[in-house]
N, C-alpha and C positions, 0 to 999 in steps of 0.2 A: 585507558582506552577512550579515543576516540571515536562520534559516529556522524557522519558525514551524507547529509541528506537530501542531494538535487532532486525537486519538485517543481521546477520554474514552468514545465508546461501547461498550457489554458486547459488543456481536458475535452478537448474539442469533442470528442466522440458520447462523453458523459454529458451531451448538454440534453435537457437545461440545466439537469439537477447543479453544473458550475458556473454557469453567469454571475452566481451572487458566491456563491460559495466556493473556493478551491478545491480542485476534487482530492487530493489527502489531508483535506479538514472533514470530508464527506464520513458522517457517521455507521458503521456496522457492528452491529447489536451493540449501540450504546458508547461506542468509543470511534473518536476519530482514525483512518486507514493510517495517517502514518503515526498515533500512539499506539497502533497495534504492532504498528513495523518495528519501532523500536525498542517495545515492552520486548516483543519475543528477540530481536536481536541482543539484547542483554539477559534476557536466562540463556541461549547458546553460549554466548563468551563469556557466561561467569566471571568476569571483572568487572570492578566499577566502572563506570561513565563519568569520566571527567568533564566531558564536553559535547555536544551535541549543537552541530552547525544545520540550519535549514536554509538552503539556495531556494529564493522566490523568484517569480515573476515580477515585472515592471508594473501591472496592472491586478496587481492582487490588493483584494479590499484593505482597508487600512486596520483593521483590527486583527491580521493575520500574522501581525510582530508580537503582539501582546497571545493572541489563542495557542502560537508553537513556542514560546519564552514557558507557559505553563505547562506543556508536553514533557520537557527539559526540566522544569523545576519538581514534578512530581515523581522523576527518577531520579533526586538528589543530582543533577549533573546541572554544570552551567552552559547557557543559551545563547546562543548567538544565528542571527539571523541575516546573510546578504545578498545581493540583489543583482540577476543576473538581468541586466540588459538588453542583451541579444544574444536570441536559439544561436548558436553557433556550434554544439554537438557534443556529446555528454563528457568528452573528456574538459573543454572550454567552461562546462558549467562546474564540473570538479573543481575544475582552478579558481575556479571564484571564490573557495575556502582554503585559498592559500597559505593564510594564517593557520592554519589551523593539520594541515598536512604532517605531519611530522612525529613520529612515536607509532606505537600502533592504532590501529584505526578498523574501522570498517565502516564503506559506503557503500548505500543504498539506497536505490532508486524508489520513491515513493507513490509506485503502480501496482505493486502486488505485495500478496502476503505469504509467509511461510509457515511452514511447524517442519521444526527439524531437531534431530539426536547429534549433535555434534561435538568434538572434539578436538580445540586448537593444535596443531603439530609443531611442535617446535623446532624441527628440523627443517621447517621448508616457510619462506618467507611470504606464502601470502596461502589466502586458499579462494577460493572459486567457486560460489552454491549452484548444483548445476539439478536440474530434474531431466530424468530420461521421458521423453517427446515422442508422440507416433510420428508427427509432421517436422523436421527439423528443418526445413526450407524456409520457417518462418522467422526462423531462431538464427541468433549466434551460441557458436558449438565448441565442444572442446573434444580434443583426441589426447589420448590420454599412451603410457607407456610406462611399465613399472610402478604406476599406483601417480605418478607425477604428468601433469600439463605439457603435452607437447605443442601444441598448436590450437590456434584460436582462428577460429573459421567464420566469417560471419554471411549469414542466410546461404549456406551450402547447396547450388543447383543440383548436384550429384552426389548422394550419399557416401558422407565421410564417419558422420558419427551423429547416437540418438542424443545427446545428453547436453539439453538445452543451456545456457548462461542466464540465469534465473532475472540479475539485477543485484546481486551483493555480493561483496569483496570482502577477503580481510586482507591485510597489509601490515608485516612490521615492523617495517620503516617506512611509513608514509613519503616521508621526505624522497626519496626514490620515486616514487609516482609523479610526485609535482615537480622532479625535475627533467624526468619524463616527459610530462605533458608541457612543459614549458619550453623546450625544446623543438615538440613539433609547433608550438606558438608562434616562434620566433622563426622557424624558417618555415611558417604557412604551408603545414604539412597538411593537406586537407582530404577527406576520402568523400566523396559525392556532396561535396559544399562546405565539409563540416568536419571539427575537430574530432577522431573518434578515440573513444576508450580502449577501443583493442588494442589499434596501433602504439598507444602507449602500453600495455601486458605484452607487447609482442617484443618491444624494443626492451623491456626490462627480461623478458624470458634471453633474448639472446647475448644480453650481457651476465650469465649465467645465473638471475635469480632460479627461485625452483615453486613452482603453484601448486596447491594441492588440491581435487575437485572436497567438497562438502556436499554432500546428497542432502537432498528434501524430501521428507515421505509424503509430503503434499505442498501443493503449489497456486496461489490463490488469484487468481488476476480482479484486477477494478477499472478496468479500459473502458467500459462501456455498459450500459442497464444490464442487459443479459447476464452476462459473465458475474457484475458487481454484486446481482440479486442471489447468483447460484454460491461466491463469495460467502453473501450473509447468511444462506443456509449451511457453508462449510461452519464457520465459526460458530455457529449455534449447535451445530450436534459436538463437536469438541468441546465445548463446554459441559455440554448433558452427558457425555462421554466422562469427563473430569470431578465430574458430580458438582458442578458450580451455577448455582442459581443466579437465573438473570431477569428476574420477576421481582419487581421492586413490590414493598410488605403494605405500602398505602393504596396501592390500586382498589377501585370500588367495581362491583361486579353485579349487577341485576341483570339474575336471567340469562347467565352468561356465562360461557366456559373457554378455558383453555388448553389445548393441546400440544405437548409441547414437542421439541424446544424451540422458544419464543424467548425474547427477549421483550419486557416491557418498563419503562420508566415509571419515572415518580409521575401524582397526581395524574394517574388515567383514570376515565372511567369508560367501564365497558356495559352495557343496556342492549338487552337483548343480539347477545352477538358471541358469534364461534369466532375465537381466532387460534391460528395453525393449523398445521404444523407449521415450524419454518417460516416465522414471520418476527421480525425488528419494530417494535411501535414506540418513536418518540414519547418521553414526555409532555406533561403539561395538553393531551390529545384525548379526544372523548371519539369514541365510536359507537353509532347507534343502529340497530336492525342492521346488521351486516356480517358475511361470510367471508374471513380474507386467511389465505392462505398462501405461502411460497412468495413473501413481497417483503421489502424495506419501505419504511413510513419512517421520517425522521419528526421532528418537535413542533408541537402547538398544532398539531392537524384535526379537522370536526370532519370526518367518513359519517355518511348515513343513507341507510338503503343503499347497500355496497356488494356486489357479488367479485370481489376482487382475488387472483389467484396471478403472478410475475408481474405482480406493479410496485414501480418502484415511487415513490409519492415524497417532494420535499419537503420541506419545512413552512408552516403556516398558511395552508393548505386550506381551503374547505370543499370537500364533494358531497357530488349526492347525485346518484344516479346507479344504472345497473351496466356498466363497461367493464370487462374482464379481466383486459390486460390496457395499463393507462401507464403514462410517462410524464410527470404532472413536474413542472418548476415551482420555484419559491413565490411564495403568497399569488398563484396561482387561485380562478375561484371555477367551477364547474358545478355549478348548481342545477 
């Protein structure tokens, strides 16, 4: 099993926290969004990771070959990382892991996250994670018949179906996909400027492959602060839910409590301060006289005299002051 992972976008909506940082290197409770993507995509598929491809950006820091090779390497799978040039549209960016197409596979787009109960069908050659949607105008959709894909609809003006297209595939025979998509390559098949994924499911569905929907009992988006911070509170009660502590055993604590579930790193200290519920705090971060609750703080941050509740705060940070809700970039200073 292959796992196939286009990330090339800047993150435009997640800034600042990705000026310096790539937003699925962007940490939630303690682990990068896409080692969380593809930790939970191999407990679903239950088969080894042979391979593990990450499509970048042309403008991603230069240590983001070496941070996703180690994503790769700590699910025994080998790494490979290449570089998409130019947005030209998620089928375009697929193709950029050409090589690597072929066998079964499953890609995933590295903006959200899942927790799902599933089960490969071997009867039907791909499957489709889809979550049912109150809003499906925002979505690409699928209509379903006899438990099988009949149609792929993308941002339906008129209700056709709830059951949104999540952002991951399975496939298996890969090689179908890429020759698929290389197809509309070659005769500049393009839907609003841009190579799209569907058109390639749609041209495979009518040479009678067969898709199967896969349901998500929850569906986690990282688009943007909001969403990203509500994110880190999903994963933090699934954990406390799983009975899995995410409270590292060195933290110092004068005067100070925690409520959980919180995720806290190595070498913190905490000095007269409540934190949680539902808060993510970097390592290597000292926090003093302050109340934070419902936020993501990533590494090396000093909070002090802090009434912080939906702040999302990056990495090497220093505040201090009394703002509620803050949206703070890397080594940022607010004193």
């Amino acid at each position: 099993m292959k796992i196939i992972v286009p990330m090339a976008g800047i993150g435009s909506r997640l800034r600042p926290h990705t000026l310096s940082i790539p937003k699925p290197l962007t940490k939630i409770a303690g682990k990068p969004i896409v080692q969380r993507l593809v930790e939970d995509i191999a407990k679903v598929v239950k088969q080894k990771i042979e391979e593990i491809v990450f499509i970048i950006g042309p403008s991603f820091p230069k240590n983001t070959t070496e941070n996703l090779l180690k994503i790769a390497k700590a699910l025994n799978a080998k790494g490979s990382v290449v570089v998409q040039q130019e947005a030209l549209g998620t089928a375009h960016a697929i193709y950029c892991a050409q090589k690597a197409l072929n066998g079964p596979c499953v890609i995933a787009f590295a903006d959200t996250l899942f927790k799902a109960d599933f089960t490969l069908n071997d009867q039907a050659d791909g499957a489709i994670w889809v979550k049912q949607v109150k809003d499906p105008s925002a979505f690409g959709v699928i209509k379903l018949h006899d438990g099988f894909i009949t149609d792929f609809v993308e941002k339906p003006v008129t209700f056709v179906s709830d059951l949104a297209i999540i952002g991951i595939y399975y496939f298996k025979a890969a090689e179908r996909l890429r020759d698929a998509i290389k197809y509309l390559l070659d005769n500049d098949l393009k839907e609003k400027g841009e190579y799209q994924l569907t058109n390639a499911l749609e041209s495979l569905k009518e040479k009678g492959l067969k898709f199967v929907p896969g349901q998500v009992s929850a569906w986690m988006d990282c688009g943007n602060k909001a969403v990203t911070i509500e994110t880190n509170t999903s994963v933090l009660k699934f954990a406390q839910q799983d009975g899995v502590n995410l409270v590292a055993t060195d933290i110092i604590l004068e005067n100070s409590k925690v409520i959980q579930p919180c995720y806290i790193g190595k070498n913190v200290k905490l000095i007269n301060t409540t934190l949680g519920p539902n808060v993510s705090l970097g390592e290597n971060s000292v926090v003093l006289n302050a109340t934070i609750t419902n936020s993501l703080i990533q590494d090396d941050v000093k909070i002090s005299n802090a009434n912080l509740d939906q702040a999302m705060i990056g990495n090497h940070v220093v505040f201090d002051g009394h703002f509620t809700q803050v949206s703070l970039g890397d080594y940022s200073n607010l004193i």
